[in-house]
C-alpha positions as CSV (number, residue, x, y, z in Angstrom):
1,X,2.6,8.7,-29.6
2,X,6.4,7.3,-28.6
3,X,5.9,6.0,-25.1
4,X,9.4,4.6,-24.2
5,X,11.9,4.6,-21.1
6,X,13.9,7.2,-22.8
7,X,10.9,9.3,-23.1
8,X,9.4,8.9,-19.9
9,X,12.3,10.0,-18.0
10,X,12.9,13.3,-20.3
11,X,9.0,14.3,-19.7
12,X,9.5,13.9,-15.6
13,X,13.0,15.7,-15.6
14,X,11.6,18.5,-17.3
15,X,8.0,18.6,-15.7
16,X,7.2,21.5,-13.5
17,X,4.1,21.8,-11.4
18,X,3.4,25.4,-10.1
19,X,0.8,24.5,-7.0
20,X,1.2,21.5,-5.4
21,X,-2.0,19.9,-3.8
22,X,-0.9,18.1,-0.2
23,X,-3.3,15.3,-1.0
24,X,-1.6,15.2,-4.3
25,X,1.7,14.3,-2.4
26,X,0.2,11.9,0.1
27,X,-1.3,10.0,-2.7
28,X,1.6,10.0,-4.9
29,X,4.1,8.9,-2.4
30,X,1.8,6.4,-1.1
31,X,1.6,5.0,-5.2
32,X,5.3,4.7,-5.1
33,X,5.3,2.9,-1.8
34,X,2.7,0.3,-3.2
35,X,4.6,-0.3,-6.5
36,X,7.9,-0.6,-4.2
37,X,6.3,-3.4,-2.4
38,X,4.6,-4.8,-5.6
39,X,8.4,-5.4,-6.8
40,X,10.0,-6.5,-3.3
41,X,6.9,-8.7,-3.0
42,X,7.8,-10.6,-6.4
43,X,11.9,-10.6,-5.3
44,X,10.5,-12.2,-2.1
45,X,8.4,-14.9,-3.6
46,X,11.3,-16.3,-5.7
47,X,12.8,-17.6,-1.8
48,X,9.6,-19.0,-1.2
49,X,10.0,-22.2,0.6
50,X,7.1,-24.6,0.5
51,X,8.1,-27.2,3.0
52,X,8.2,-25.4,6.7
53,X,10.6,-28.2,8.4
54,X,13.4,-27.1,5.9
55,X,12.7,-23.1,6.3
56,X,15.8,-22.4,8.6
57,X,18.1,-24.9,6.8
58,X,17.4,-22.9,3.2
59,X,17.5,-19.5,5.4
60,X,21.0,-20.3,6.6
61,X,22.1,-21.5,3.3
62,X,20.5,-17.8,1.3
63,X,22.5,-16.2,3.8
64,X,25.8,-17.1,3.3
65,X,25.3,-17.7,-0.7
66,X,23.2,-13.6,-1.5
67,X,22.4,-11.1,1.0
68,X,19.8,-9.2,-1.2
69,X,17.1,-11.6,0.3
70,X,16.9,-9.8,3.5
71,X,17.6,-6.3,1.4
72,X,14.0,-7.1,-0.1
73,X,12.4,-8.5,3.3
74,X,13.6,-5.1,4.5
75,X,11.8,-3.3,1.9
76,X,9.3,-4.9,1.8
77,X,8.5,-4.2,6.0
78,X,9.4,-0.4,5.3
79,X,7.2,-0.4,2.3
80,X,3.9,-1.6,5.0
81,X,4.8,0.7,7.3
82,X,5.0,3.5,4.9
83,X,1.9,2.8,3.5
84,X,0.4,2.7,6.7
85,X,1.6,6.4,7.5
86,X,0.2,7.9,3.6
87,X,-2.9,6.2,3.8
C-alpha cells in the first residue's frame, strides 16, 4: 500500500459518503479543530519568551519584524473556542 500526499488528497477528492451521521460531523470538525491548534500551538512556542521582564520588549520587536505571530495567537484562541462549541 502507497500512502503518500499525492494519494491522500486524490482518495478525499473523490470520496463520497451517502448518509451522513451528525455525530460523525461534530466529531470530525472538532478533530480538525484540535490538529489546528496542535500546529498553531507549536508556531506559538517558537516566540516563547522565558524571561517575563523582557516579554513586552521582544513583543514590540515580533511586531514590527513578522505579523504571523499574532496570525497563530489568533488561531490558536479560535481553535479553544471552537473546540469548546464541538465538544
Amino acid at each position: 500500500m502507497n500512502i503518500s500526499l499525492g494519494n491522500l488528497i486524490k482518495y478525499f477528492s473523490i470520496l463520497s459518503v451517502s448518509f451522513h451521521d451528525v455525530n460523525s460531523l461534530f466529531g470530525f470538525f472538532t478533530f480538525l479543530t484540535i490538529f489546528a491548534n496542535l500546529v498553531s500551538g507549536i508556531m506559538l512556542s517558537f516566540s516563547l519568551i522565558p524571561e517575563p521582564m523582557i516579554v513586552p520588549i521582544v513583543r514590540n520587536e515580533e511586531d514590527l519584524e513578522d505579523i504571523y505571530i499574532d496570525d497563530f495567537f489568533w488561531m490558536h484562541e479560535r481553535g479553544v473556542d471552537l473546540i469548546f462549541i464541538f465538544s
